[in-house]
C-alpha positions in Angstrom: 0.0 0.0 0.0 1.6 3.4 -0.8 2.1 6.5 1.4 -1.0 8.3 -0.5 -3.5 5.5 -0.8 -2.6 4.8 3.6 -3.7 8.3 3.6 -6.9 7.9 2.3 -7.6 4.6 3.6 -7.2 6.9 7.5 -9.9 8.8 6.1 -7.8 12.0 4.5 -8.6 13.0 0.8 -5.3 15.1 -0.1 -6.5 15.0 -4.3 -10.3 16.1 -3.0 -8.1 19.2 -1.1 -6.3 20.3 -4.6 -9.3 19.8 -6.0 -11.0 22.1 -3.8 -7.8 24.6 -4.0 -8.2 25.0 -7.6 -12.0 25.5 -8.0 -11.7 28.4 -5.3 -8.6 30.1 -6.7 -10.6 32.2 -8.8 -12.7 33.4 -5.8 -10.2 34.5 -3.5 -8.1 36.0 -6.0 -11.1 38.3 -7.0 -10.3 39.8 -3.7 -7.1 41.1 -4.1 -5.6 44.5 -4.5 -2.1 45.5 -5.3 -0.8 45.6 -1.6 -1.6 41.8 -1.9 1.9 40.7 -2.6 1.6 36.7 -2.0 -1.5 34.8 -1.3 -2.9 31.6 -2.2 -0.5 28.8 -2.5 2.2 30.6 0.1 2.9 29.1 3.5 2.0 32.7 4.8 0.1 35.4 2.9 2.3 38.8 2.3 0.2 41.7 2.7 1.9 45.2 2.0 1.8 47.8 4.6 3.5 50.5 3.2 0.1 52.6 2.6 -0.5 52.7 6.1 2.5 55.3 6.1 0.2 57.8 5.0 -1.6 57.1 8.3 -1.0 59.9 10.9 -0.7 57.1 13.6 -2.4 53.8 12.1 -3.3 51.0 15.3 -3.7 47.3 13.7 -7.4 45.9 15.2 -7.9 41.7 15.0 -10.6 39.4 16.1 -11.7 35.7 15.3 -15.0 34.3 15.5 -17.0 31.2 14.2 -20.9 30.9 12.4 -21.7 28.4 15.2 -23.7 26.4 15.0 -26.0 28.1 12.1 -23.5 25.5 10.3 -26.2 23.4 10.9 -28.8 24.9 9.6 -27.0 25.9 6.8 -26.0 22.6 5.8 -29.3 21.4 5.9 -30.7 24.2 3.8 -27.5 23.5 1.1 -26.8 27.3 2.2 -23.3 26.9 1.8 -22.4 30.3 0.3 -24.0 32.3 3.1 -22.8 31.1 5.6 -19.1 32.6 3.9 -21.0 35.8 4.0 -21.7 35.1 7.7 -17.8 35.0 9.0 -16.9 37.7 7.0 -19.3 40.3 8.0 -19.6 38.8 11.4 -15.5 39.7 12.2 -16.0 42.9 9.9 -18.4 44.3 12.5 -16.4 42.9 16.0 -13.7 45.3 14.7 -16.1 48.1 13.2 -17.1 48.5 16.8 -13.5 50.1 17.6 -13.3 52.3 14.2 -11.5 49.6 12.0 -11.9 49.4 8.4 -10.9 46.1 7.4 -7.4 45.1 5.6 -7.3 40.9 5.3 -9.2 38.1 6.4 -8.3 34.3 6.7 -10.6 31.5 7.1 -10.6 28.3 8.6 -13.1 25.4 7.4 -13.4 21.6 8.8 -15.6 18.9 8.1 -15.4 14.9 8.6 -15.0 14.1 4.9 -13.9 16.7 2.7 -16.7 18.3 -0.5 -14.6 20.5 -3.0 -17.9 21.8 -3.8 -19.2 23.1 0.1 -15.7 24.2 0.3 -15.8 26.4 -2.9 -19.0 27.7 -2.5 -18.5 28.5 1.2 -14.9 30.6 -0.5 -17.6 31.8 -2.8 -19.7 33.3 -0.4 -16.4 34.7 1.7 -15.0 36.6 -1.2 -18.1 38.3 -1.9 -18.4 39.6 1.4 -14.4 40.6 1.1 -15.2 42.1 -2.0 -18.1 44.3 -0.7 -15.6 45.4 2.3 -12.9 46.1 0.3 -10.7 43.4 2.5 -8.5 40.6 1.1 -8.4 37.4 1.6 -5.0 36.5 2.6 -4.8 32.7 3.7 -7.1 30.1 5.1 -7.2 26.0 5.8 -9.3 23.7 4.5 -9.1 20.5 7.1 -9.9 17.1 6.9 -11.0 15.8 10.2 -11.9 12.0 10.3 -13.4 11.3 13.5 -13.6 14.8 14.7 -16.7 15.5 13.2 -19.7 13.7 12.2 -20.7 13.4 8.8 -22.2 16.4 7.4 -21.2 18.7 10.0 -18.5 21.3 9.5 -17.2 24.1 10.8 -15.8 27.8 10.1 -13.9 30.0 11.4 -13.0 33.4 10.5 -9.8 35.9 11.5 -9.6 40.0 10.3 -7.5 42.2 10.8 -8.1 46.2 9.9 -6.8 48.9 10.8 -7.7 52.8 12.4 -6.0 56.2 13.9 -5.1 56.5 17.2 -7.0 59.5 17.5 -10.3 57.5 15.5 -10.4 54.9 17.8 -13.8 54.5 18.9 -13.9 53.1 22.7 -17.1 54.2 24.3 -14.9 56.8 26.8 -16.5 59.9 26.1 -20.1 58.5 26.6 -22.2 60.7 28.3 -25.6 60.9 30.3 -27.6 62.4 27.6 -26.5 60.7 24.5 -28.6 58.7 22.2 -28.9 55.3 21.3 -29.3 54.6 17.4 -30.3 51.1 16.7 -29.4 49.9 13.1 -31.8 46.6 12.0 -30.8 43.3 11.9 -30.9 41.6 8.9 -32.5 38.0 11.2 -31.1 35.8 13.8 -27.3 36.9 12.6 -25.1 33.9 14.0 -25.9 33.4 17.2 -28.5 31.4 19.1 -28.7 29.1 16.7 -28.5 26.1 19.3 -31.8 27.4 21.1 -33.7 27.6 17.1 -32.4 24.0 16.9 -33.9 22.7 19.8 -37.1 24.4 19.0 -37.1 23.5 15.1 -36.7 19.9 14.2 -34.3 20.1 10.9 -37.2 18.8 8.6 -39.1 21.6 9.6 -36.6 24.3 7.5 -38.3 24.0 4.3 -41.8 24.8 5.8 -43.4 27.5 4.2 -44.0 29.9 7.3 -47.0 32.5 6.7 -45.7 34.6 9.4 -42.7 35.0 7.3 -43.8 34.5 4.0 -41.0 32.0 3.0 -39.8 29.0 4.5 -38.5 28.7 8.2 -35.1 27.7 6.5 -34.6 30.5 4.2 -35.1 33.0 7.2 -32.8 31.4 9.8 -29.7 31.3 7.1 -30.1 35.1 6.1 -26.7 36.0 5.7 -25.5 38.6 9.0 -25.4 42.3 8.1 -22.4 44.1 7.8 -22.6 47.7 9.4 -19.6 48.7 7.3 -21.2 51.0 5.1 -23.6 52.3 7.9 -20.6 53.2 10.0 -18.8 55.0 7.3 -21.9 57.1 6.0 -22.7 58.3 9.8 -18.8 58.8 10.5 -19.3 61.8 7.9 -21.3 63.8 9.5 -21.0 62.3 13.2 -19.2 61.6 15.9 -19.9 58.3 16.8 -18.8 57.8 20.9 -19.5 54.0 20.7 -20.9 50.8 19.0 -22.1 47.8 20.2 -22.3 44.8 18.0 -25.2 42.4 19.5 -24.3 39.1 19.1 -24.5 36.7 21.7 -25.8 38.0 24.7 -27.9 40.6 22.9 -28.2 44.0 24.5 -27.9 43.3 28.2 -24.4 41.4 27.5 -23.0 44.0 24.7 -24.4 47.2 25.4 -22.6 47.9 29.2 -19.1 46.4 27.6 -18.6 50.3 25.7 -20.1 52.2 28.7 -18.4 54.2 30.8 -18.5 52.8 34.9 -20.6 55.7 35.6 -23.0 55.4 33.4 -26.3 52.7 32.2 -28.8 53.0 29.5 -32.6 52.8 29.1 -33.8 51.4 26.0 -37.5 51.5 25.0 -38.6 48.1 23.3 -41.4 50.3 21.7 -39.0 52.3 19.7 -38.9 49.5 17.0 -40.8 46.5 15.4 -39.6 42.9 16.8 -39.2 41.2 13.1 -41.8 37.9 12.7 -38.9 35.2 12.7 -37.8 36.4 16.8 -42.1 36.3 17.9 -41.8 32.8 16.0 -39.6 31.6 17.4 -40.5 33.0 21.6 -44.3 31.6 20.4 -43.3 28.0 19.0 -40.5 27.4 22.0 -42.1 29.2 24.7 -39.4 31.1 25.5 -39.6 33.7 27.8 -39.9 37.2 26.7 -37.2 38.6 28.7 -34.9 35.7 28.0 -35.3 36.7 24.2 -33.2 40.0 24.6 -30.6 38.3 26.5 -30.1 35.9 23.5 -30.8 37.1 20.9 -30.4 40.9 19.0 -34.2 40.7 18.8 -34.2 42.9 15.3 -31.3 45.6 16.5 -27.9 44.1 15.1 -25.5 47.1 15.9 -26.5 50.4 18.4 -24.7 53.3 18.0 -24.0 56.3 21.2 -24.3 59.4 19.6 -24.3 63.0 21.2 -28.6 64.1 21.1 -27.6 66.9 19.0 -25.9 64.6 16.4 -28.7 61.2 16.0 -31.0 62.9 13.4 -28.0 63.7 11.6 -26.8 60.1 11.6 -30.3 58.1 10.8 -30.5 61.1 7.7 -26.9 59.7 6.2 -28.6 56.5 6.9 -31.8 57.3 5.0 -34.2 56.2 7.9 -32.9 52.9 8.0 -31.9 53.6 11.9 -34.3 54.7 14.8 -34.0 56.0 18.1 -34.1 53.4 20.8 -33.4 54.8 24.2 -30.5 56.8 26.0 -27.6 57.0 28.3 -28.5 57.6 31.9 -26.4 57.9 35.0 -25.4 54.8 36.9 -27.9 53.4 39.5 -28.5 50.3 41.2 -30.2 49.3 38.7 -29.2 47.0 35.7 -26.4 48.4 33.3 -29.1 48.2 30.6 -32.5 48.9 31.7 -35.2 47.3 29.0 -39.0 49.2 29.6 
């Protein structure tokens, strides 16, 4: 028996992995720009820097985050390509919160037995969300785990890295008693939670047409998560934005008091916007409780900006309405960092 056919007897496909490689070249590569000096095919992408001299004082932001397990859902749904979307946009808005705009982004996907086809389209889905951003991708691993993972399960993984001024950097420390909370829609569940919808929705129940939504269950749950990119940078010309919150896990009560200042809490009013049909669905079908819906999920609000009162009409105009007012900075009580009425 040789080395390669050993190989693949333990489970590991290394001609499905070029096979993969080459279908997807074409994707990433779409993402590139000239300061992409060395991508696909090196041991380490090369990424040129050397614009960031024009930067008074330029500060290098990374995060990393997964889908979850909306990898789930997605698989079932064959919704491959947005869950790529998903990472991307996902990472893009955990370093938004700070001021970053994006420069690269790597990925990491697993699965049991490796499909050049999920693979590509999953790539797929990541470069088009790269290309919206303006953000290269400059590496990933595709791995073949045997044993690790049941069949059709996978998972992915996401890394970014951007970049912002010293003096841009958006940290939550000049919020004030007074200021304004601007809550930019959600575009559904996002990519977390997903492990509560799955104990409430049995898998065969994704392609169910769902009046309440007028498409099926399925189609809803794997909306791709919204990136506030282009929100951020429309408001951040005629506003000072003092903080963002990006809701993920947690919702408001976990992400909200992470950019306040100590001496300070907010009031939202739940009034202040429509709760979409997918989050009632889903409290009505798994009798969740009300309250415990805003600590899970972001309930229709994916990112909240702080803005000074004087400045919030001026951001939801550069927004074109699609932002509202949903409560305001108070000063610290005894009561609950974020106070929901």
């Amino acid at each position: 028996m040789t080395e390669k056919s050993a190989y693949a007897a333990a489970g590991v496909d290394t001609e499905a992995e070029d096979r993969a490689i080459a279908l997807m070249t074409d994707a990433v590569r779409s993402t590139y720009g000239p300061e992409v000096l060395w991508g696909m095919g090196a041991f380490g992408g090369l990424f040129d820097a050397s614009r960031l001299r024009e930067m008074r004082a330029p500060v290098l932001v990374g995060s990393t985050d997964s889908v979850g397990t909306k990898t789930v859902v997605g698989a079932a749904m064959g919704s491959y390509h947005t869950l790529g979307m998903d990472i991307v946009n996902h990472c893009i808005n955990d370093i938004l919160v700070q001021g970053a705009e994006p420069l690269f982004f790597l990925d990491y996907i697993a699965m049991p037995v490796l499909d050049s086809r999920v693979v590509t389209t999953i790539v797929e889905g990541v470069a088009e969300a790269c290309r919206e951003a303006r953000c290269a991708i400059l590496g990933g691993e595709t791995a073949e785990l045997p044993g690790v993972y049941a069949p059709g399960q996978l998972d992915l993984v996401g890394a970014i890295v951007g970049v912002v001024e010293r003096d841009e950097i958006i940290d939550g420390s000049s919020i004030v008693p007074g200021d304004l909370l601007v809550g930019l829609p959600s575009s559904g569940v996002h990519t977390n939670g997903f492990s509560l919808v799955r104990s409430i929705f049995p898998s065969e129940s994704f392609g169910d047409y769902t009046n309440e939504l007028g498409r099926p269950l399925g189609e809803a749950l794997v909306e791709p998560h919204r990136s506030y990119l282009p929100h951020v940078r429309a408001v951040r010309q005629v506003a000072h934005i003092k903080g963002l919150a990006h809701l993920t896990g947690g919702g408001s009560e976990a992400n909200i008091p992470r950019i306040l200042p100590e001496d300070t809490s907010v009031i939202i009013d739940r009034s202040a916007w429509q709760v979409p049909p997918l989050f009632q669905l889903i409290e009505r079908v798994g009798q969740v409780d009300h309250e415990e819906m805003y600590r899970v999920f972001n309930m229709g609000i994916g990112m909240v900006m702080v803005l000074a009162a004087d400045q919030a009409d001026a951001a939801i105009g550069a927004l074109h309405g699609e932002a509202t007012i949903i409560g305001k900075v108070v000063p610290r009580s005894d009561a609950a960092r974020v106070e929901l009425r």
